[in-house]
C-alpha positions as CSV (number, residue, x, y, z in Angstrom):
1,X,-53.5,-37.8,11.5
2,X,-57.0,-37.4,10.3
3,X,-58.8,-37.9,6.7
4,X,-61.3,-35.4,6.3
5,X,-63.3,-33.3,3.4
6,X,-62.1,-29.6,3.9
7,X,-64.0,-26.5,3.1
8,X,-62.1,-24.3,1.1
9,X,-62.5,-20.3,2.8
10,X,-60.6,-18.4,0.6
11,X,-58.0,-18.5,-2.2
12,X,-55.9,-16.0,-3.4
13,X,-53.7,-15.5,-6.0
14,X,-50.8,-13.7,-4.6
15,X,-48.2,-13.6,-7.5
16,X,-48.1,-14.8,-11.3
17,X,-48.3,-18.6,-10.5
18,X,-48.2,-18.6,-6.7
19,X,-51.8,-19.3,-4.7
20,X,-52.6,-19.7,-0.9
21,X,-55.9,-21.1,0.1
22,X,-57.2,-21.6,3.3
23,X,-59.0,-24.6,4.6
24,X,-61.5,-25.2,7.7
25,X,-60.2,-28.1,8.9
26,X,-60.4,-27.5,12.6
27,X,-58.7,-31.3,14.1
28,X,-55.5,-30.7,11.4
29,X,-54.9,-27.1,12.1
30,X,-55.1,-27.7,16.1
31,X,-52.4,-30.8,15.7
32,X,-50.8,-29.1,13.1
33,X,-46.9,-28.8,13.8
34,X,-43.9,-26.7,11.7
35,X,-42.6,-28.8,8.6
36,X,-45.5,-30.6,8.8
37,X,-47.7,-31.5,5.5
38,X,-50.9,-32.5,4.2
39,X,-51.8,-34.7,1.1
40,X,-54.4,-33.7,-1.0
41,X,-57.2,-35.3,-3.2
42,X,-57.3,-33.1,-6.3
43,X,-59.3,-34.4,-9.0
44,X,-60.2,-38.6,-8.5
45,X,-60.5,-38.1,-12.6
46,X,-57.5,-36.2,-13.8
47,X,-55.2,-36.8,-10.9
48,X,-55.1,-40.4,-9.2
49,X,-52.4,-39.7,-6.6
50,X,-53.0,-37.5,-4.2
51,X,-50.6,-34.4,-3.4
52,X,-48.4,-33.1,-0.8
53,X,-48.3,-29.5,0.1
54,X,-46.5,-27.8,3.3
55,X,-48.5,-26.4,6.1
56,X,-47.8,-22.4,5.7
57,X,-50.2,-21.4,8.6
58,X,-52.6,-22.8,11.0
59,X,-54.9,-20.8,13.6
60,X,-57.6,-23.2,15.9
61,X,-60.3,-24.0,12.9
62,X,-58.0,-23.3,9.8
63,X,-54.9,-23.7,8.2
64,X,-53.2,-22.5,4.6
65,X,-51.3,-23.9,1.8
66,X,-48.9,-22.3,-0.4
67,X,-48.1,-23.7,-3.7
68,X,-47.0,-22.9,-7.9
69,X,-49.0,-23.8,-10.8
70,X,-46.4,-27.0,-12.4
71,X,-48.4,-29.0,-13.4
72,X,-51.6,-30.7,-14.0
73,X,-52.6,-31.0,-10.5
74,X,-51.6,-27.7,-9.1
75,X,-53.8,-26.1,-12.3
76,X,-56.6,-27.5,-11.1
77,X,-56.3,-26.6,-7.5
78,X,-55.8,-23.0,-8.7
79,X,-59.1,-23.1,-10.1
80,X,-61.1,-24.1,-6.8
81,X,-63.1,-21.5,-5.4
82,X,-64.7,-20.6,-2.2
83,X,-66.7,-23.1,-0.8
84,X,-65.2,-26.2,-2.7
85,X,-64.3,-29.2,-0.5
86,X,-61.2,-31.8,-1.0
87,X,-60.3,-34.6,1.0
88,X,-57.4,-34.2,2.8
89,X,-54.9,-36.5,4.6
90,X,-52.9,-34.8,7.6
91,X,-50.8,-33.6,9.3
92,X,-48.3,-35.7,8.4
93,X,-44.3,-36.1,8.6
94,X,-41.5,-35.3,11.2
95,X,-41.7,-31.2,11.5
96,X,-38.5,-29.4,12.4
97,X,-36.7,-29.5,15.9
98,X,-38.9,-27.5,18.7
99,X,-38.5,-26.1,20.8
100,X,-35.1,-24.7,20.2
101,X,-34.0,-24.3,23.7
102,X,-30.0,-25.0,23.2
103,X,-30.3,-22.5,20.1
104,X,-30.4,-18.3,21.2
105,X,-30.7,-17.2,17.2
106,X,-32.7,-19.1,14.3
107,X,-31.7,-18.6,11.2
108,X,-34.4,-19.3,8.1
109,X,-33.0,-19.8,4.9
110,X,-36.0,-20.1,1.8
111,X,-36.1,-21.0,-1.5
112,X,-39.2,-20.7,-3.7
113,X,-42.5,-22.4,-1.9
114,X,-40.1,-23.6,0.5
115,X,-40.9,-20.7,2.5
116,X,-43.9,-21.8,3.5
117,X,-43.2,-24.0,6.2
118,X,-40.6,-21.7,7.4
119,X,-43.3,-18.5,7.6
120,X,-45.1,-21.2,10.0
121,X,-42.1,-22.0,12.0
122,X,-41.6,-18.6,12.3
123,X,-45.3,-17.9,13.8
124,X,-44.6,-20.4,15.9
125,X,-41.4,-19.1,17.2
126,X,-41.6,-15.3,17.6
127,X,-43.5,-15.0,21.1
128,X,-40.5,-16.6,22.5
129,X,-37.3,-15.6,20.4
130,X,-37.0,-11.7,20.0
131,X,-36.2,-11.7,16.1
132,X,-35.1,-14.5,13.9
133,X,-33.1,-13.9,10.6
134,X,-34.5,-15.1,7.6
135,X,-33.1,-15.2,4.0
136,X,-35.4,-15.3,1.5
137,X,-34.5,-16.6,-2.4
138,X,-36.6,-16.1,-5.6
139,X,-35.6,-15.8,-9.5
140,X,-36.9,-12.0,-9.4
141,X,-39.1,-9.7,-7.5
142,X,-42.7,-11.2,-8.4
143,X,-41.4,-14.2,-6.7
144,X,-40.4,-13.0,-3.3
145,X,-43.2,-14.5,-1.0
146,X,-43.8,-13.1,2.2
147,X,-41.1,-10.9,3.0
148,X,-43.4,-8.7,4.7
149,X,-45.3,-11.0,6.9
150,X,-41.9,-12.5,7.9
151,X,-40.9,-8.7,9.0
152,X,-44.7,-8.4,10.9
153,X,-43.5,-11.1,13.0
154,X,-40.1,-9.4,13.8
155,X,-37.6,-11.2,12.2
156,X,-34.8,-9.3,10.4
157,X,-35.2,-10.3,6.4
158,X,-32.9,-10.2,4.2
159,X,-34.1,-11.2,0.3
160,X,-31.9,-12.3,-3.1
161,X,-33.3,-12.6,-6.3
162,X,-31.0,-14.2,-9.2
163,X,-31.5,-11.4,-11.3
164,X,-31.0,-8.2,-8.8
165,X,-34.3,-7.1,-9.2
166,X,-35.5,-7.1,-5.5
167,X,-32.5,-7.2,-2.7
168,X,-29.3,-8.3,-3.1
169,X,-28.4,-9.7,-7.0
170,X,-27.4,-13.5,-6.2
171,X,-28.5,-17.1,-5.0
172,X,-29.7,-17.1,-1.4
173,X,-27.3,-19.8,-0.7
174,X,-24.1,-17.0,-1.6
175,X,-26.0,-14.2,0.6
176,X,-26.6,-16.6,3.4
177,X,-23.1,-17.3,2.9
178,X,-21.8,-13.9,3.0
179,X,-23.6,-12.9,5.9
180,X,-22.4,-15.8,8.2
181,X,-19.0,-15.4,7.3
182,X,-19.4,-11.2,7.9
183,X,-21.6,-11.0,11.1
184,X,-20.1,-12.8,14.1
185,X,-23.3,-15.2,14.0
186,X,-21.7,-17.9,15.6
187,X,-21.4,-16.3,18.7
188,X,-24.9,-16.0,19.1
189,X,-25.6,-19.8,19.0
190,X,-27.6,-20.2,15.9
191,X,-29.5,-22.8,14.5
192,X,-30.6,-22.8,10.6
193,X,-33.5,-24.2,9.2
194,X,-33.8,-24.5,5.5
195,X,-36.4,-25.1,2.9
196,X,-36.3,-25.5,-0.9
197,X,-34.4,-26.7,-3.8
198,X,-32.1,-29.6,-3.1
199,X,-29.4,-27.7,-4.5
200,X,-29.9,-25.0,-2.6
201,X,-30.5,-27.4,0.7
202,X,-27.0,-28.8,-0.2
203,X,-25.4,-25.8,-0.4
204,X,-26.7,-24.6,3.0
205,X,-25.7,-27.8,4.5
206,X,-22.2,-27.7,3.4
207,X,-22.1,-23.9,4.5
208,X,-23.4,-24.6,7.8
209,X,-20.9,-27.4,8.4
210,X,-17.9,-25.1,7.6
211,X,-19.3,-22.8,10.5
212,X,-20.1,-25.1,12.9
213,X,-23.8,-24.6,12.8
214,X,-26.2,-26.9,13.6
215,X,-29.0,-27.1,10.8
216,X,-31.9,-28.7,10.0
217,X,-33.2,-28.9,6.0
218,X,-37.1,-30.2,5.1
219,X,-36.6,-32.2,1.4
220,X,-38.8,-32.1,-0.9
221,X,-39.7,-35.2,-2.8
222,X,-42.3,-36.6,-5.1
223,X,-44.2,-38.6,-3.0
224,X,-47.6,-41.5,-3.9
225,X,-49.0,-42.0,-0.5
226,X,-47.5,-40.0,1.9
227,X,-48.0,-42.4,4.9
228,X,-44.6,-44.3,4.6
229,X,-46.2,-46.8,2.8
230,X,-45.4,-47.4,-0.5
231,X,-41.3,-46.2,0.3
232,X,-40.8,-44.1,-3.0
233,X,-39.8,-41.2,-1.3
234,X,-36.5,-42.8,0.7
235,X,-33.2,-40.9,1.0
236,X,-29.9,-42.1,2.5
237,X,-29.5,-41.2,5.8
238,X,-26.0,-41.8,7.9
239,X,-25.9,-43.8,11.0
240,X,-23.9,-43.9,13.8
241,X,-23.0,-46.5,16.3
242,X,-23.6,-50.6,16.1
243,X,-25.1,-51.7,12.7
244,X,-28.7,-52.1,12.1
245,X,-30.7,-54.8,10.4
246,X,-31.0,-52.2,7.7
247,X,-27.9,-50.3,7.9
248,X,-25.7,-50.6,4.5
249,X,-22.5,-49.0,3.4
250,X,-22.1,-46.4,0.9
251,X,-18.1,-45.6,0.4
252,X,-16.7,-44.8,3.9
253,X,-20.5,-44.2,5.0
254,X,-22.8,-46.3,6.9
255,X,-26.9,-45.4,6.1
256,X,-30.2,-46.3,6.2
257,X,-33.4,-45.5,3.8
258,X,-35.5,-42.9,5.5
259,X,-38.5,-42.3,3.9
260,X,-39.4,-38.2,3.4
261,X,-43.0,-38.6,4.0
262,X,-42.7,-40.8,7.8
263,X,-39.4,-40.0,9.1
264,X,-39.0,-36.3,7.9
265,X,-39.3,-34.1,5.6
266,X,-37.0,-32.4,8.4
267,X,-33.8,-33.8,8.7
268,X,-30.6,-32.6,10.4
269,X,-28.4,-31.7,7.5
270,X,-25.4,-33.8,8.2
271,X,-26.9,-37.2,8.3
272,X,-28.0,-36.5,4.6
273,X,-25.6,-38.2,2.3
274,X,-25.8,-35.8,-1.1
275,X,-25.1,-36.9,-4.3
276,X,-21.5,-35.0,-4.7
277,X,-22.2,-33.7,-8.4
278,X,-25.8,-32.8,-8.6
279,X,-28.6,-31.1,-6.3
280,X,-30.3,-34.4,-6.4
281,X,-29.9,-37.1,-3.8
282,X,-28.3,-40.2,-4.3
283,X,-30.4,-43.2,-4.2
């Protein structure tokens, strides 16, 4: 983990209210690992907390960010230019499960931004695995991120969009869904990483379990510090075995706080305890 000013080298708008800039920040982007984040230092005026934002790519001296205009702070990112510099925290978090060796077929399952991490993992894993299949989710077609350099990379893509205006007409989590249950996919040992809405993340989980698929989902949580510190981003986590010192019950469930920033965002999907009516987790 390193805290360093960052050039900015480029940004580009690459949709409506989606950006990706790319920073020289040569010690993060070398140690830089899939479903790993940085936080950034926006504006010490207008924004006092910093913000996290998934690693999308990193080369040896650079690495990107993907993110949406929401808010205050993302508004003010989009208007950096060339040559600005932010101090930046990073990398940070527990990344998803590599190498993948017990696994023959990797599934990637996006939602929104959420496919940034995934387009990493997917860089990371196409010298080794001859095509990973990815579903991609948006609301329509301006929002479909990266199909294409997804497809570059080999992997078989398959996008929804809510309203049927790009792909198949449907949430990703009923394509994903359909798919699984039509190809024999299970056969091919497959492993599924998602990223994106909790809603969605719960819906993959639940699907996954039904099949018997092992799979891994990055959360996505408001987080102040980003270091594990100031435990604001904790979610329940099942244990198993003897009791900890910090284990407590939760119905038939026995759990501990995790905290999203330090011990994931990447957690394996079946350890999550959900909140059973909402796509928010239970705290």
């Amino acid at each position: 983990m390193y805290q360093i000013d960052a050039n900015i080298i480029s940004k580009k708008q690459i949709s409506e209210k989606h950006f990706l800039i790319t920073f020289s920040a040569e010690k993060i982007a070398n140690e830089a690992k899939p479903g790993q984040f940085v936080m950034i230092k926006i504006d010490i005026e207008k924004t006092f907390l910093r913000r996290p934002f998934s690693i999308c790519s990193a080369s040896e001296k650079t690495f990107n960010i993907l993110f949406k205009v929401v808010g205050i702070g993302t508004e003010i990112l989009s208007q950096k230019k060339a040559g600005d510099t932010l101090n930046i925290i990073g990398p940070l978090g527990t990344g998803y499960r590599l190498p993948i060796t017990d696994y023959r077929l990797p599934i990637l399952v996006a939602g929104g931004t959420g496919v940034a991490s995934l387009l990493f993992l997917a860089q990371f894993l196409s010298p080794s695995v001859p095509q990973s299949l990815v579903f991609i989710g948006a609301k329509t077609k301006k929002d479909v991120l990266f199909a294409n350099e997804f497809k570059k990379l080999g992997c078989k893509v398959i996008v929804s969009t809510e309203d049927g205006s790009y792909g198949a007409k449907g949430l990703v989590s009923n394509i994903f869904s359909r798919h699984v249950s039509t190809y024999q996919l299970i056969n091919s040992s497959p492993v599924v990483y998602a990223c994106g809405p909790k809603g969605m993340l719960k819906k993959i989980a639940e699907i996954s379990k039904e099949h018997r698929i092992k799979c891994f989902v990055s959360l996505e949580e408001k987080m102040a510090c980003g270091l594990g510190a100031c435990i604001g981003c904790v979610v329940k986590i099942r244990t198993i075995g003897r009791d900890k010192k910090n284990t407590r019950t939760v119905g038939t469930d026995k759990f501990e706080y995790k905290r999203v920033c330090k011990d994931g965002p990447v957690f394996a999907a079946e350890k999550i305890i959900w909140q059973p009516n909402s796509s928010f987790l239970e705290f």
